[in-house]
C-alpha positions in Angstrom: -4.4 -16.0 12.3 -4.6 -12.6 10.2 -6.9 -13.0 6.9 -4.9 -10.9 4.4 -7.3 -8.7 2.2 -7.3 -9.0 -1.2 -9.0 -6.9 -4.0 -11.5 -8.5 -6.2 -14.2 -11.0 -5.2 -12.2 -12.6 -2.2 -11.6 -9.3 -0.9 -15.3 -8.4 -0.9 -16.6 -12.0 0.6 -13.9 -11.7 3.9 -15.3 -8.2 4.4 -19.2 -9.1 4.4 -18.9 -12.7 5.8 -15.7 -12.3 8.7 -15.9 -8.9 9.2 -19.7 -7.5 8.8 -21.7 -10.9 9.9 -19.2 -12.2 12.3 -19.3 -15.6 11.0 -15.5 -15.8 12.0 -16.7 -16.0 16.1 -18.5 -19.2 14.7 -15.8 -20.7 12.3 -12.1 -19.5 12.8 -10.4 -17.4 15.6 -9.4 -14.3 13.5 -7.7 -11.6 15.4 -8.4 -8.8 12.2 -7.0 -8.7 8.7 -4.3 -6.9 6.8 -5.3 -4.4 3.9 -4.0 -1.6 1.6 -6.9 1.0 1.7 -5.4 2.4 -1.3 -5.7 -0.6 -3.4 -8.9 -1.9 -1.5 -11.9 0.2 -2.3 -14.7 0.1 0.6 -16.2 2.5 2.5 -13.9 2.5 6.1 -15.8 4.9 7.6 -18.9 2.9 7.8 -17.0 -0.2 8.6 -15.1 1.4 11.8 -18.5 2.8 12.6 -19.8 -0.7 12.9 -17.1 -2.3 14.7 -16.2 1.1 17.1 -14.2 -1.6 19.2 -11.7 -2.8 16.6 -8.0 -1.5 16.1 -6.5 0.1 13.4 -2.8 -0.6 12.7 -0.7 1.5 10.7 2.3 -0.9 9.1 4.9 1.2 7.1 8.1 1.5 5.9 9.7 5.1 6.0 12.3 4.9 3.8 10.8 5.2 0.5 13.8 4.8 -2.0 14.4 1.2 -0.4 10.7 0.4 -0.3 10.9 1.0 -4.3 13.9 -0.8 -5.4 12.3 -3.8 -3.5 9.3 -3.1 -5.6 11.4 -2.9 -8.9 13.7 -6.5 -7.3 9.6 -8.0 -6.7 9.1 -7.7 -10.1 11.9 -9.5 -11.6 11.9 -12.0 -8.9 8.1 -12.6 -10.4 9.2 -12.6 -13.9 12.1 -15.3 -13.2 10.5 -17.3 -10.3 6.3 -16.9 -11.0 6.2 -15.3 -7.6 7.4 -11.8 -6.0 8.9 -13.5 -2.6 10.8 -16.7 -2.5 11.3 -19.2 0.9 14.9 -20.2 1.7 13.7 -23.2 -0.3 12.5 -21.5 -3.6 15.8 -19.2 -3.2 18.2 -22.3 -3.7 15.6 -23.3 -7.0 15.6 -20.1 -8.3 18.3 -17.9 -8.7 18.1 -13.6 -8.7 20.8 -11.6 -9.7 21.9 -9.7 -6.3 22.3 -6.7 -8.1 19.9 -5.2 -10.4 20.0 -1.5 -13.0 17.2 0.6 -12.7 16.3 3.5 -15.3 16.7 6.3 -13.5 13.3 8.3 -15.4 11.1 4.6 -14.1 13.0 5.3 -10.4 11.8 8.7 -10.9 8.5 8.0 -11.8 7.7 5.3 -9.3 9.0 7.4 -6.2 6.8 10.0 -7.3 3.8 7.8 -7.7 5.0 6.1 -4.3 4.7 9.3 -2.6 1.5 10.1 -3.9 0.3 6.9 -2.2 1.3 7.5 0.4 -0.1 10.2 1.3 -3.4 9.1 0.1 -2.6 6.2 2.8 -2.8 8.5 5.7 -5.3 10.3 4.8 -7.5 6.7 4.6 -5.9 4.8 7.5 -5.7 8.3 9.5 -9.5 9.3 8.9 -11.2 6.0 9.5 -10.1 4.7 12.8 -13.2 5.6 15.1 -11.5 3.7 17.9 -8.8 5.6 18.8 -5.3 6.6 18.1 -3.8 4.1 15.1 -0.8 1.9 15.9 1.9 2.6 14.4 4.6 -0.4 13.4 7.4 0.4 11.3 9.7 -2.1 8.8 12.4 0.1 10.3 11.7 -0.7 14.1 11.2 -4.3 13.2 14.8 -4.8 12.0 16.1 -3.4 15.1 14.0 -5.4 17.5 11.2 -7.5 15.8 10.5 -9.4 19.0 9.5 -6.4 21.1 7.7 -4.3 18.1 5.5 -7.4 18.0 5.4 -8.2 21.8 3.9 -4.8 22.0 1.4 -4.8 18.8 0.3 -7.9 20.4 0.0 -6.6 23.7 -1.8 -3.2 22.4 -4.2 -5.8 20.3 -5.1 -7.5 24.2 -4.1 -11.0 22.7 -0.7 -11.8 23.6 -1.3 -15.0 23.7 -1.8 -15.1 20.3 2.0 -14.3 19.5 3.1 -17.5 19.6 0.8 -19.2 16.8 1.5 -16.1 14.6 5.1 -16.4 15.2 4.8 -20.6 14.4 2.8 -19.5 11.2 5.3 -17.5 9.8 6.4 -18.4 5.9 10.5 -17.8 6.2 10.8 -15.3 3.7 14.5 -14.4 2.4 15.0 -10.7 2.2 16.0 -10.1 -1.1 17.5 -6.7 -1.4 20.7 -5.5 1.0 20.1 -2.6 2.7 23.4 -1.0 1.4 21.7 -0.3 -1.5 25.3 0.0 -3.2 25.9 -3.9 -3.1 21.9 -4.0 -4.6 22.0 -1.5 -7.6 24.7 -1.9 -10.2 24.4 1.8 -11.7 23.9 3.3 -7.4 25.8 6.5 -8.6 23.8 7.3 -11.7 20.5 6.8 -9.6 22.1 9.3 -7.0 23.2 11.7 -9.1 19.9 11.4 -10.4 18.1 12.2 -7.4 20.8 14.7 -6.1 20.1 16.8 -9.5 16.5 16.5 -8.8 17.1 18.5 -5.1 15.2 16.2 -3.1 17.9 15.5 -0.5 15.3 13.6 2.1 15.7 11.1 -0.9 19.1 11.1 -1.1 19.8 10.8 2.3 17.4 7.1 1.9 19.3 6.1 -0.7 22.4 6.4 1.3 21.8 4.8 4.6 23.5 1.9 4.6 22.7 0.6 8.5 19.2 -1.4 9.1 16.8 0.5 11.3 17.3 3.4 9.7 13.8 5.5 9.9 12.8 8.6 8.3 9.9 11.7 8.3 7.7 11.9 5.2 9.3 13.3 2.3 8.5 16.5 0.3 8.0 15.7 -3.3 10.1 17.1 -5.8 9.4 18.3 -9.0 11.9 19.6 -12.2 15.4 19.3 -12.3 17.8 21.6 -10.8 17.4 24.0 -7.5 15.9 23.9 -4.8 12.5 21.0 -4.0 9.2 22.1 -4.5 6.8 20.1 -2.5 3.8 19.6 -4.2 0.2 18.7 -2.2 1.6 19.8 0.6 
């Protein structure tokens, strides 16, 4: 199995204990663990340096706009249900509205900030592998064809045989938000407008895209309102 990372004292104790002193070759049969460098504070440099054999995986989601209205759908899920992602079981207990309003200055705000991350994430993920190229896997190439993107991480990873117990362990998660983001936001054509007035029309194109699979290049960021996009940090 994967140990997910986690900030705070758990976080700290995976990293020193699995990670550093090997005591998972003793006790469990971890293949690695999941983490959000920009969340997770640690030095990754020294850490790849130590374990020069180890793989880095790079797991994103390209369209941004989608990636924050399931952000914004996380939250109220939490605030109705005491958790951010419901099982087909939960989902029958706990009802979420389908479609959800989002202030178009928070949207704003929180695909700014999301951008920012972003790029903060490549620069972490990017400059501490010491083993290599980083594996890519995107959200978009799983919808198309999870079993192969995974087939092939697996593969990459040299434990294929590993797939199947990962596959068995799997929670059964119900997607929550449709990717036609018009059947998931009630006011879709104020948050457009919004966005088209802004001139960043990467993110207009990502709020469009109705199909699944649909994956995108990094977006500038825009700033003002009006004219042309100024990217920013470029």
């Amino acid at each position: 199995p994967t140990g997910k990372m986690s900030t705070g004292a758990w976080g700290g104790r995976f990293r020193v204990d699995y990670w550093d002193k090997s005591k998972w070759a003793r006790r469990l049969d971890v293949l690695g663990f999941t983490v959000n460098p920009v969340k997770v504070q640690m030095d990754y440099h020294r850490l790849m340096r130590r374990r020069p054999e180890a793989f880095v995986v790079a797991f994103v989601r390209t369209n941004v706009v989608k990636t924050v209205v399931s952000a914004v759908r996380g939250a109220m899920t939490y605030k109705l249900c005491g958790t951010d992602n419901l099982t087909r079981e939960q989902a029958v207990i706990c009802k979420v509205p389908s479609r959800i309003r989002i202030d178009v200055d928070q949207f704003w705000a929180m695909l700014v900030e999301r951008l920012r991350l972003e790029r903060r994430f490549v620069e972490l993920v990017y400059s501490a592998s010491a083993a290599g190229p980083v594996y890519e896997v995107t959200y978009e190439d799983l919808q198309l064809d999870e079993s192969k993107v995974l087939r092939d991480l697996f593969s990459h990873l040299g434990a294929a045989d590993a797939l199947a117990a990962v596959r068995a362990s799997r929670d059964g998660w119900v997607k929550r938000t449709s990717d036609d983001l018009r059947d998931a936001l009630e006011n879709f054509g104020e948050v457009r407008a919004m966005l088209v007035e802004r001139g960043n029309q990467c993110l207009v194109a990502q709020l469009d895209v109705a199909e699944k699979g649909v994956g995108f290049p990094p977006c500038p960021l825009a700033v003002g309102v009006g004219g042309p996009s100024t990217p920013v940090d470029s």
